[in-house]
N, C-alpha and C positions, 0 to 999 in steps of 0.2 A: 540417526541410525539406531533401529533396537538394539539389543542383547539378547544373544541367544541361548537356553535355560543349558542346552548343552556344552556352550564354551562355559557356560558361569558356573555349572559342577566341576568341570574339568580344570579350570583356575583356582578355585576354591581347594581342589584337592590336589593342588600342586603348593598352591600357599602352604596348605596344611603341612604336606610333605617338608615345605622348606623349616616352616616352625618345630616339627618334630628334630629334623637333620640338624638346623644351626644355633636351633635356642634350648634346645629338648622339654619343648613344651609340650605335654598329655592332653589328649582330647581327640575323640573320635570324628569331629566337625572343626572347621575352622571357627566358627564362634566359640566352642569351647576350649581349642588352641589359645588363642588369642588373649581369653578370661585367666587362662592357668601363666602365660604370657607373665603379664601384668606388667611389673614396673623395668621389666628387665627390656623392654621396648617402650623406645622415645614418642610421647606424645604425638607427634603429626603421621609417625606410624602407628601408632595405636588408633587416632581417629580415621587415619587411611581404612584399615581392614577394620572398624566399624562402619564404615559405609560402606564396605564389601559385603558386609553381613545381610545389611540392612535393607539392601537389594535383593536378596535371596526373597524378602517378604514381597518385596512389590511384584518380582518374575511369576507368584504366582497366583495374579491378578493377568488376565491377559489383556485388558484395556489400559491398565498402566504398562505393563511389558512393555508394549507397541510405544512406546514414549518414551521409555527409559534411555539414557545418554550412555552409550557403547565407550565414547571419548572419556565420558569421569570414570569409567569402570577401571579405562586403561589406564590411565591417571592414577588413579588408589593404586590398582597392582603393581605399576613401577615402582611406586616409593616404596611399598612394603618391599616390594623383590631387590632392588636398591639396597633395601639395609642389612635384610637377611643375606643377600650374597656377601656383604663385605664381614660377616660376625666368622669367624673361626673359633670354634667347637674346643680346639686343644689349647689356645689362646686364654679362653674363659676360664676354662678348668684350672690350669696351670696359675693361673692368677687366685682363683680362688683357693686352690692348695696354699699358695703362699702369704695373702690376707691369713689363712687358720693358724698358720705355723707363724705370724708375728703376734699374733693375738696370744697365741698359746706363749708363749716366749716373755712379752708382757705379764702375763698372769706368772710366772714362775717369779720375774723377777720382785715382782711385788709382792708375792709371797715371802723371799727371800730376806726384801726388806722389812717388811713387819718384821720378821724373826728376829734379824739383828737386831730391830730397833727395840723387842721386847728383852730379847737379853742383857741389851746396855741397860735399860731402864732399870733391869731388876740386880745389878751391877754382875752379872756371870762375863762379861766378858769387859 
């Protein structure tokens, strides 16, 4: 069964939508979604939505079109949609808040320590 160009813009720009809502990734197209993406999406999802991409080129050939497998399409979009449904948005954030503030916490303490350890050195304390 083909694919037809109107379901595969309209998939495309609901991926995108989902990329924008769960990952907040920039990009006016899903292929540039996807690239701004990067590492923050797990490889079998990242090669899922590059073979979504990658069919946009063949749809517009109309002799491959007529060939093209409707079933992989749906296959790609589930696993991408799959991941992006289960990602919560305040989940991520909230985690990254808290990696900065033990990183930042880190650095103070180590600063702290040099200092003592420069003051014993120089016998001031």
């Amino acid at each position: 069964m083909a694919v037809e160009p109107d379901d595969y813009t309209a998939t495309c720009a609901r991926l995108n939508d989902l990329l924008h809502g769960q990952i907040g990734a920039r990009g006016p197209d899903l292929a540039a979604s996807l690239r701004h993406s990067g590492r923050l999406l797990p490889r079998r999802v990242r090669q899922a939505g590059g073979r979504i991409v990658d069919l946009g080129a063949q749809l517009e050939n109309p002799n491959i079109a007529r060939v093209t497998d409707a079933e992989a399409l749906a296959r790609d979009v589930a696993i991408v949609e799959r991941f992006l449904n289960r990602q919560n948005p305040k989940t991520r954030k909230a985690r990254a808040r808290a990696n900065m503030a033990a990183g930042l916490a880190f650095q103070i303490a180590v600063v702290i320590a040099l200092v003592i350890f420069v003051l014993r050195w120089r016998g001031l304390v």
